[in-house]
C-alpha positions, 0 to 999 in steps of 0.5 A: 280807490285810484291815486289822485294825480295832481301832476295833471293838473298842476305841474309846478306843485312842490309840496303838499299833504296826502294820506297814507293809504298803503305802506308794505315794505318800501312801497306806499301808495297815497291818496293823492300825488305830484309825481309822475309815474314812470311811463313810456319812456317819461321819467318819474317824479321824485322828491321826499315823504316825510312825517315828523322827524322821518323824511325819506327819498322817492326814488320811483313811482309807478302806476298800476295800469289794472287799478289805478294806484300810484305806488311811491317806493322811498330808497328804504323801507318806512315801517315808521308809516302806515295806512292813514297816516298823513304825509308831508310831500315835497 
């Protein structure tokens, strides 16, 4: 199922919950995202996944033109994360 992508909707959102739908090493996908994929030439959105006590950084976003989903890849790998979990974005 495709990324839900709130940024086109509501560019001012900071924070918001999502649920983990992939995570494989330092790449998730959520349900639903305010970042903005990295796309001609327009810098992608970055901030912070966090869930208890892990917050960790967004460093890159990008879409997958086939699928639709939107992959969020934190400066390390999560391996404290995984499919269903729910997330903090901000």
């Amino acid at each position: 199922m495709p990324t839900k992508p709130f940024y086109l909707f509501d560019s001012y959102l900071e924070e918001f919950e999502a649920k983990v739908q992939v995570a494989a090493g330092n790449q998730v996908v959520l349900d639903q995202t305010a970042f903005h994929p990295l796309t001609g030439g327009v810098a992608c959105g970055i901030g912070y996944l966090a869930k208890g006590d892990l917050k960790c950084k967004v460093v890159k976003v990008e879409r997958n033109k086939e699928t639709k989903e939107i992959t969020h890849m934190p400066e390390a790998a999560v391996a404290d994360l995984g499919q269903g979990d729910f997330v903090r974005v901000c």
